[in-house]
C-alpha positions as CSV (number, residue, x, y, z in Angstrom):
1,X,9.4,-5.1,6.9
2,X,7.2,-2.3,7.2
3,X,8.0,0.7,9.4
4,X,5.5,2.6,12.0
5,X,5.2,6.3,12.9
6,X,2.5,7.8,14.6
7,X,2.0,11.1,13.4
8,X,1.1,12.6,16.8
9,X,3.9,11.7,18.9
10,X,6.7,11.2,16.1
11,X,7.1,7.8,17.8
12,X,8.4,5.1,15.7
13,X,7.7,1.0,15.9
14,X,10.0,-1.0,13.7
15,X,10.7,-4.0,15.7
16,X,8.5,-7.1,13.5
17,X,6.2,-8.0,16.3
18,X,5.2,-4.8,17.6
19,X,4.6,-3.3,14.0
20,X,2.3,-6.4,13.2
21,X,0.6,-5.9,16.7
22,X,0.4,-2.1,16.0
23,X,-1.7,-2.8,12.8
24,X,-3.5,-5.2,14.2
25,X,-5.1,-3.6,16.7
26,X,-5.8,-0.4,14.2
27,X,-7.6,-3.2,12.0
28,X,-4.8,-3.5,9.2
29,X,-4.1,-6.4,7.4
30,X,-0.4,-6.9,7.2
31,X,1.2,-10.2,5.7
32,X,5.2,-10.7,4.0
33,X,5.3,-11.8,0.9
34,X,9.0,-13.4,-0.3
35,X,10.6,-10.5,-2.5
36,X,13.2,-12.7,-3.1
37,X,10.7,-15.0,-5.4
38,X,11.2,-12.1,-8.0
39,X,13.9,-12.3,-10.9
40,X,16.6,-9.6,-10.4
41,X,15.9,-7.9,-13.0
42,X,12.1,-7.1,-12.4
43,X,13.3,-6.1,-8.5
44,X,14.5,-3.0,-9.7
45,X,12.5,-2.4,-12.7
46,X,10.3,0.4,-12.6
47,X,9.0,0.5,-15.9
48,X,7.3,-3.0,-17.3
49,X,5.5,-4.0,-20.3
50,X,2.9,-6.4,-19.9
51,X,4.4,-9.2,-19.9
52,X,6.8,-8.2,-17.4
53,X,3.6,-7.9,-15.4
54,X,2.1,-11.0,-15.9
55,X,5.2,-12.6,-14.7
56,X,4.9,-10.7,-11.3
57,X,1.2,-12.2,-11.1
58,X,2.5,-15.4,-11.9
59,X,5.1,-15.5,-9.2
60,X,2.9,-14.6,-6.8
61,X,-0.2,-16.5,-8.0
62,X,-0.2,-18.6,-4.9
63,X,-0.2,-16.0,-2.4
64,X,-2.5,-13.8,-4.4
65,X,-4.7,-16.4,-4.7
66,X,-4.6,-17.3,-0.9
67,X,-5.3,-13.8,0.0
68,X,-8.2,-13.6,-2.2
69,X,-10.1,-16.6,-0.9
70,X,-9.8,-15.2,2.3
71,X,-10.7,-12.0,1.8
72,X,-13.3,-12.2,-1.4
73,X,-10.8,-10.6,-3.9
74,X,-11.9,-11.1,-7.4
75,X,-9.3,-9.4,-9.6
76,X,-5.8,-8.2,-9.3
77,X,-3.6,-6.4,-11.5
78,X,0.2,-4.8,-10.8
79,X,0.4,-1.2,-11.3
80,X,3.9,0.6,-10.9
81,X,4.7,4.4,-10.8
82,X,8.3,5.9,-10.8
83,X,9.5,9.0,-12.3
84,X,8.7,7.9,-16.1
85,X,4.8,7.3,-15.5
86,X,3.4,10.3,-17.7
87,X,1.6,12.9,-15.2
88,X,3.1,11.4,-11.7
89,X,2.9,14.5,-10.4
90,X,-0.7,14.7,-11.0
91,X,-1.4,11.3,-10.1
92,X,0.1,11.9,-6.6
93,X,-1.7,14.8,-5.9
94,X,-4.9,12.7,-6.3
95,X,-3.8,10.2,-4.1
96,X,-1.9,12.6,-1.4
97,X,-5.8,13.7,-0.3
98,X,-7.6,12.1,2.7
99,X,-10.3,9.6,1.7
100,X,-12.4,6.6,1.9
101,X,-13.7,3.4,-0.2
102,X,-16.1,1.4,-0.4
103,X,-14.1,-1.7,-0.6
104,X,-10.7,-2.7,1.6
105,X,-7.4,-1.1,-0.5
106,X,-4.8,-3.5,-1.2
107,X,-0.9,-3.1,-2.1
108,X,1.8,-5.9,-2.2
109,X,5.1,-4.1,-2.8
110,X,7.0,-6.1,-5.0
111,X,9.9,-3.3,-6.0
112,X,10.3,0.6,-4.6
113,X,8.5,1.8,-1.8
114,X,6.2,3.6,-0.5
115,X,3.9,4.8,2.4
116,X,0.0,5.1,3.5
117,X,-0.9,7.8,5.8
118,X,-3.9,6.2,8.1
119,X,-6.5,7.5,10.2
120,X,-5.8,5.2,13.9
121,X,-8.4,5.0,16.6
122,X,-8.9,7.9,18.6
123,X,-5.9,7.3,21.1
124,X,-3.4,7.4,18.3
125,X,-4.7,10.1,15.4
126,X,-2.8,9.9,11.8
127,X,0.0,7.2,11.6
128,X,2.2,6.4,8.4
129,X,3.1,2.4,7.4
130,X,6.3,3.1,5.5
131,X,6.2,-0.4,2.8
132,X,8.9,-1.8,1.2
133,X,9.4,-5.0,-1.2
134,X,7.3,-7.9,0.6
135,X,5.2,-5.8,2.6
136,X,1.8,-6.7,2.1
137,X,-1.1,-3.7,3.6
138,X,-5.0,-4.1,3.1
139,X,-6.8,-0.7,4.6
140,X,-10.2,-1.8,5.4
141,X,-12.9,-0.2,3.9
142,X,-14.3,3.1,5.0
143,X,-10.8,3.7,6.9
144,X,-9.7,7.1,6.0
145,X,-6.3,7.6,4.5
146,X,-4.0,8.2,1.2
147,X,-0.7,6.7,-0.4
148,X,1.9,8.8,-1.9
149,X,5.6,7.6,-3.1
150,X,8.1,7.4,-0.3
151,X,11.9,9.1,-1.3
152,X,13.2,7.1,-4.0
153,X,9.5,8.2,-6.0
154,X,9.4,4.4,-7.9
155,X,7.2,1.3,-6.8
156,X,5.8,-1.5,-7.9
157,X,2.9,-3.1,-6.3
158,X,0.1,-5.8,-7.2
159,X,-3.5,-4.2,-6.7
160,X,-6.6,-6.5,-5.4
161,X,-10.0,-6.0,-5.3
162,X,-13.6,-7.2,-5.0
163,X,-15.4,-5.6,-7.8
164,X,-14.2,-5.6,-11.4
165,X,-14.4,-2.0,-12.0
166,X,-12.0,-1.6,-9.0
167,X,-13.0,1.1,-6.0
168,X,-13.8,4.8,-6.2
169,X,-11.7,7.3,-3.6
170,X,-14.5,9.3,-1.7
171,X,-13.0,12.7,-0.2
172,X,-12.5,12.8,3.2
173,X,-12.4,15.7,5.3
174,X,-10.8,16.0,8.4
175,X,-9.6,18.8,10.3
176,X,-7.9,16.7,12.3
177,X,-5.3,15.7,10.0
178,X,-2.4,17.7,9.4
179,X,0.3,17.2,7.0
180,X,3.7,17.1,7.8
181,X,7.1,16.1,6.6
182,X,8.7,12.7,7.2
């Protein structure tokens, strides 16, 4: 179950209901997928040939495919990132900067973890949606935020999106935001 803190205040939401009513009201899609659909192995694998991701797609085909009629997904994919992808480090420094798409991002954690840092409505500033096997987050277009690698540096997640080339991050700058430590 994903875990709320608001940036601003250091106050934390973990109880179920008042996380999804938290999102909700900041225009978040959050769903839970079943982790437990997943073989044992591939819950705790961290590096996976293609296969290995095929068979991630195909035991979530129903709810990927559920989510995508709903939401006008086209193509999906499973990415994963842990301390053997070559050039993490550089990787996560693209990702740890504030910005925008032009089409909702999508991330169902299926192994690891890992957190999106999220621009709220004015009332709450910069809030961080801490994901964990299950956790399903769509960040509506246009919303600005970033994803980095919570603790234990590994995930593995499945990817959605509406155009076949996939989205482009647009830089975001806002004074506003201020990095800080978990």
């Amino acid at each position: 179950m994903a875990h709320i803190r608001i940036r601003n205040t250091n106050e934390r939401i973990e109880a179920e209901d008042q996380v999804l009513d938290f999102l909700d009201k900041q225009a978040i899609l959050y769903e839970h997928w079943d982790s437990n659909k997943l073989t044992e192995e591939l819950k705790e694998k961290f590096v996976l040939s293609d296969e290995e991701k095929r068979q991630i797609l195909a035991t979530y085909d129903s709810e990927i495919k559920d989510l995508a009629g709903r939401r006008g997904y086209k193509i999906w994919d499973v990415i994963t990132l842990s301390k053997a992808t070559p050039n993490l480090e550089e990787l996560l420094q693209k990702f740890e900067a504030v910005h925008t798409h032009s089409e909702d991002e999508i991330r169902a954690i299926t192994a690891g973890k890992g957190i999106f840092i999220i621009k709220g409505t004015d009332d709450i500033g910069y809030f961080d949606v801490e994901l964990e096997a299950g956790d399903v987050i769509s960040v509506p277009e246009s919303k600005p935020h970033f994803f980095t690698l919570m603790d234990n540096r590994k995930i593995v997640a499945v990817r959605l999106f509406i155009e076949a080339e996939g989205w482009v991050a647009s830089p975001y700058n806002d004074p506003e935001f201020k990095e800080s430590k978990r």
